[in-house]
N, C-alpha and C positions, 0 to 999 in steps of 0.2 A: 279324172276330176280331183280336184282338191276340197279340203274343208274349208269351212267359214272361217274358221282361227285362220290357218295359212295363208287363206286369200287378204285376210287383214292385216297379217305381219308382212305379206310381199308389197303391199301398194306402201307401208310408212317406211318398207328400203329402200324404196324409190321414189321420195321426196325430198327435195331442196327447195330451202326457201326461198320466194323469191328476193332480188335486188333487192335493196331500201332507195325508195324514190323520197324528194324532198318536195313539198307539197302544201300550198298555203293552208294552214290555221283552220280558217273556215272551212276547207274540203277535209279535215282528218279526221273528224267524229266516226267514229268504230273502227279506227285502225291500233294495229298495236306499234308503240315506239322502235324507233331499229339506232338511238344516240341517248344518253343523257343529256341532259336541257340539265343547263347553271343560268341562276338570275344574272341577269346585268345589271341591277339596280335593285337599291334598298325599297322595298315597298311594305307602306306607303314611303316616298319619298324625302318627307316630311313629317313629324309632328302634325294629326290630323285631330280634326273635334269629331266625335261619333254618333253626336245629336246637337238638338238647336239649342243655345245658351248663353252663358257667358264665361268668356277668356279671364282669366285672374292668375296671380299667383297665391298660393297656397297658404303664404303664410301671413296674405292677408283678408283672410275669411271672413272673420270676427268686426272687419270694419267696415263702415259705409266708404263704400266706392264711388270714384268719379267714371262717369261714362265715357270715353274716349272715340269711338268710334265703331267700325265692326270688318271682319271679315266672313265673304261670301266665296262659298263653292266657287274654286275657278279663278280667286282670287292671283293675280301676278306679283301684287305688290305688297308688302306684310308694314305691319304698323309696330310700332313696338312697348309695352305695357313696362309704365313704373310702376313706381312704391305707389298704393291706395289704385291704382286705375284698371277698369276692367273695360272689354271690348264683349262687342255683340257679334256672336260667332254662328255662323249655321254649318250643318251635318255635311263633314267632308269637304271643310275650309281647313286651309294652314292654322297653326295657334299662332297668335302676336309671339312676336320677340320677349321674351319674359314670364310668358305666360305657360305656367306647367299644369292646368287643372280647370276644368269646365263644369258649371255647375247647370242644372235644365234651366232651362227658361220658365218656369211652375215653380220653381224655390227660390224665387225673389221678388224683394218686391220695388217696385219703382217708382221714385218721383222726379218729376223732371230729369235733371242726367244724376242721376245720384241710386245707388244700387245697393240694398241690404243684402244679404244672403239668408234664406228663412230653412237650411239644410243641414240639420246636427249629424247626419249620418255622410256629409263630405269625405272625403280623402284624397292624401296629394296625389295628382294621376287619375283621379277618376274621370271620365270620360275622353279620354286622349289615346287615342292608335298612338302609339310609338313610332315613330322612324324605321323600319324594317322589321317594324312585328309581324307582316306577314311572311317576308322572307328577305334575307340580305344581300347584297351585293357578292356573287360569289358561290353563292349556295347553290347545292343541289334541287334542283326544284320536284324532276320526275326521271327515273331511271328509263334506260333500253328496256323495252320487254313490259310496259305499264300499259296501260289500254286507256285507251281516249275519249273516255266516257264526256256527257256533255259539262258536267262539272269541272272534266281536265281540262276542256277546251276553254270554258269561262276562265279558270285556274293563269292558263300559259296568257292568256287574253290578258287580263290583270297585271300582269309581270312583265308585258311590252311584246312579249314572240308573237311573232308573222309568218312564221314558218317553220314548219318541223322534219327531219328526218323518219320516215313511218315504213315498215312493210306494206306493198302495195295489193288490192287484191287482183286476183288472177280474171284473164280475160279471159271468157268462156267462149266457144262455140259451141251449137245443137245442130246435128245431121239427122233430121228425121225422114227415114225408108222405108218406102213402102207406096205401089201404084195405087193401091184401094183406097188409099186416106184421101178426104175429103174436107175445105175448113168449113168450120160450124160457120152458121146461119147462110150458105148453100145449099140446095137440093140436093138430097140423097139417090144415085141412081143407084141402078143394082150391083150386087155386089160391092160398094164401095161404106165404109165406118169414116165418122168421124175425128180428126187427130184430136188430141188430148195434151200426149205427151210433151211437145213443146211450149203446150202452154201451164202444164203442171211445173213440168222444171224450169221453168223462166222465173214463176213466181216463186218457186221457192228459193232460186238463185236471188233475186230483188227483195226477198225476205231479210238475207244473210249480207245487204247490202251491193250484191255485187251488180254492177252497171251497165259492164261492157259485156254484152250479150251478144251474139250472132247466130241468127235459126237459118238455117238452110233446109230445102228440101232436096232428095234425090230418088227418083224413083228407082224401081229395081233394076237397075244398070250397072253391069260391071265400070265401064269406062266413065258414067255421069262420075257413081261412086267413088272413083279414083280422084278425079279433078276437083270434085268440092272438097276433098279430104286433103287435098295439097292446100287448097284456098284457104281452110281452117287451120291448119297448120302452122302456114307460115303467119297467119296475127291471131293468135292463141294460145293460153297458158296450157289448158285443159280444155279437150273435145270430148263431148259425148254423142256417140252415136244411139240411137234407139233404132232397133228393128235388126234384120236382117245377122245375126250373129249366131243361127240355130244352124243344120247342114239341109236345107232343103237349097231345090234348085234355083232357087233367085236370093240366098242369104251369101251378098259376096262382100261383106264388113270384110271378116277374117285375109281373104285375098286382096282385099284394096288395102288393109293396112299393111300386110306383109309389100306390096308394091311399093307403098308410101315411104318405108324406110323405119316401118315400125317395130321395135323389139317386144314381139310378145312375150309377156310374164307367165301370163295363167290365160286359159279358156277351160270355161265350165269351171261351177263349182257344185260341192253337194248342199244343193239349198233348195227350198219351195218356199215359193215363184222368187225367178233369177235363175235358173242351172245355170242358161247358157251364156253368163255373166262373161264377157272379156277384160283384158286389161293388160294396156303397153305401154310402152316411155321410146321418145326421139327427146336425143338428147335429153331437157330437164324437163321436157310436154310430158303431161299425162294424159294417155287415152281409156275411156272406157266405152267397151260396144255393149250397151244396157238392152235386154229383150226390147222385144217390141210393146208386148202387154202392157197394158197401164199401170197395175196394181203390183208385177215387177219392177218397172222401173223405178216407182218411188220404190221400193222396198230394197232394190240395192243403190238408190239415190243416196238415203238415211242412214244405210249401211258400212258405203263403202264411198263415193263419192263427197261429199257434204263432210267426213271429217280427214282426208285429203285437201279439200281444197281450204279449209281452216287450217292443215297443218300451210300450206304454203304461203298464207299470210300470216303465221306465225301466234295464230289462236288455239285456245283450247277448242278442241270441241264441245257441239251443246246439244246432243245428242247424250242423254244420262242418260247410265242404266242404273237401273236398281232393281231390288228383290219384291216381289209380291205372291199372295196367296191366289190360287187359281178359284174362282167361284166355282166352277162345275166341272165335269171330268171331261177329260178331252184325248181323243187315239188317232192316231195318223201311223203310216208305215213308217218301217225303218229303214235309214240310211241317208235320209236328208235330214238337215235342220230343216224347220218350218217356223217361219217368221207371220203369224197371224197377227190381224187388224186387232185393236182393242181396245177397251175402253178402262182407264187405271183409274182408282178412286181412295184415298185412306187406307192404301195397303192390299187393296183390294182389285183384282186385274178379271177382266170379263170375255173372250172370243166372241167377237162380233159374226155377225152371220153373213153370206156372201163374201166368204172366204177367194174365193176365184182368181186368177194373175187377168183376166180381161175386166175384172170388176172394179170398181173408184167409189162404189157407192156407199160401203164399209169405209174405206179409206177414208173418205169426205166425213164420215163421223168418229173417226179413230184419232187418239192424242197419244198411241204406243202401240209399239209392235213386241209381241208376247215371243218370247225365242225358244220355240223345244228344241230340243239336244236329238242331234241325230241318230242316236244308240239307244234311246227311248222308242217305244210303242204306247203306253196309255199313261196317262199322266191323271192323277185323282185329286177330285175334289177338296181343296187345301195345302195342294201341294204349295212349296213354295220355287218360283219361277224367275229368269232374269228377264228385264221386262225395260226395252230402248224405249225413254218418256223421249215422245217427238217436240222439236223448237214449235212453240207457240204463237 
């Protein structure tokens, strides 16, 4: 067996990221950039009014103005403003020709076509977007490597891009094993539990936005095992198998992937719930065979998986650890780490009860997993502890 550290620094030696696929605009929100984006064009385009008013020049404030006409949003055609003449402008029209300065429609006063200005606090330029104030012809807009939050997307939307170069994310399969399992809202006969697990990681995969999902089942068959693990293989970034990865006599993960063509890394680590954690690479696929338990699988899901497959779309991970004070004293043996359910509040971290690797029911009210250190035995009240806050 190996430790928890080891088993974390062998799955980030064997990742590559994936391709960069090019992919419309509207499908990139939560991808990260894999090109620099340069404007094409000066934006706004034009000399714009930034509220509803009127068009003039500047250095004729002081006079009563002739009305001329007006331009509207959307406008194609521009009018062009002499000496004494002001136009009627609204929010996100071209300025007239001549016209450097817009005054509100509230600080004037009008009769018939004739226009005072009632605004001693004017200035030449005030309420006019410039010609590439937002960004110019040329410029850098957003580097490789920026995240495409919904702002970024409005952002490149604005400046004319239709399409971006992104890291794409990884295509997932799930092989869940095991004869006993049963899907919920069917009859329970004897002997057989309800699966869970595929639908635990599903959702937390379409949490993290990821899409392309593919759950397969395989009972406890060497040969079923073989053939779905070819089928997942060949259209998948990353396969997770649950179940079947302990050494009893129907856990045949370990020999179908050795069949498959899989290079294993590690089997077993020293942790509780997870020992009998796996983990392999074909070519740049990563494999992991996650216990069967429920309450292990998320726990090396969170662990070990989930910031794997952020590294291969080229995110950080959002799995945070940080430090907190242990509320009450807590003992387990030595020689594993123990990743318990918890509840983190202002510093403050708590062990939930129904600790157990077949239990979801702590889990289902846990927002972190409390980490004791393998070489420890009793941990006391205020100690201070690392503690992975789970994505929300």
């Amino acid at each position: 067996m190996i430790s928890v550290k080891e088993a974390k620094y062998l799955i980030s030696q064997h990742i590559a990221v994936l391709n960069p696929v090019s992919v419309d605009l509207a499908k990139a929100s939560g991808h990260i950039l894999a090109a620099n984006i340069y404007a094409k064009y000066d934006i706004p385009a034009f000399n714009q009014s930034s509220m509803d008013g009127y068009a003039l020049k500047f250095a004729d404030h002081e006079r009563v103005l002739r009305l001329i006409g007006e331009m509207a949003a959307g406008s194609t055609t521009s009018i062009t403003i002499q000496e004494g003449e002001t136009s009627r402008i609204f929010t996100g029209a071209p300025l007239p020709t001549g016209a450097d300065t817009v005054v509100m429609q509230e600080r004037i006063t009008r009769i018939d076509e004739k226009i005072t200005l009632q605004d001693p606090n004017l200035k030449p330029g005030l309420n006019v977007r410039d010609k590439g104030s937002e960004i110019k012809a040329g410029a850098l807009a957003m580097e490789k490597g920026d995240f495409l939050s919904p702002a970024a997307i409005g952002f490149l939307a604005g400046i004319g891009i239709n399409e971006v170069s992104v890291y794409p994310m990884p295509k997932i399969s799930i092989i869940v094993t095991g004869k006993e399992l049963q899907q919920p809202g069917k009859v329970l006969e004897f002997g057989q539990v309800y699966e869970s697990n595929s639908f635990s990681l599903t959702a937390a995969l379409k949490h993290e936005g990821i899409e392309q999902i593919a759950v397969y089942e395989a009972d406890d068959d060497l040969e079923v095992l073989k053939k779905t693990l070819q089928i997942a293989l060949a259209s998948s970034d990353v396969v997770l198998l649950t179940g079947g990865v302990s050494v009893g006599d129907y856990d045949f993960v370990i020999e179908a992937a050795s069949y498959c063509g899989i290079n294993k890394i590690f089997h077993k680590v020293k942790q509780k719930p997870g020992k009998p954690l796996f983990f392999g690479t074909m070519d740049q696929k990563l494999i992991f065979g996650l216990p069967g338990n429920p309450s292990s699988v998320l726990s090396c899901y969170y662990n070990y998986v989930l910031p794997a497959i952020k590294a291969l779309s080229h995110k950080r991970n959002n799995v945070i650890e940080v430090q907190a004070k242990l509320t009450h004293a807590y003992s387990k043996a030595l020689g594993l780490t123990h990743f318990l359910k918890g509840k983190y509040e202002n510093g403050l971290v708590t062990p939930l009860t129904a600790q157990e690797s077949y239990r979801l029911s702590s889990f289902a009210q846990a927002n972190c997993l409390i980490c004791l250190d393998e070489t420890k035995e009793h941990f006391k009240e205020g100690e201070i502890l690392t503690v992975l806050i789970l994505p929300g």
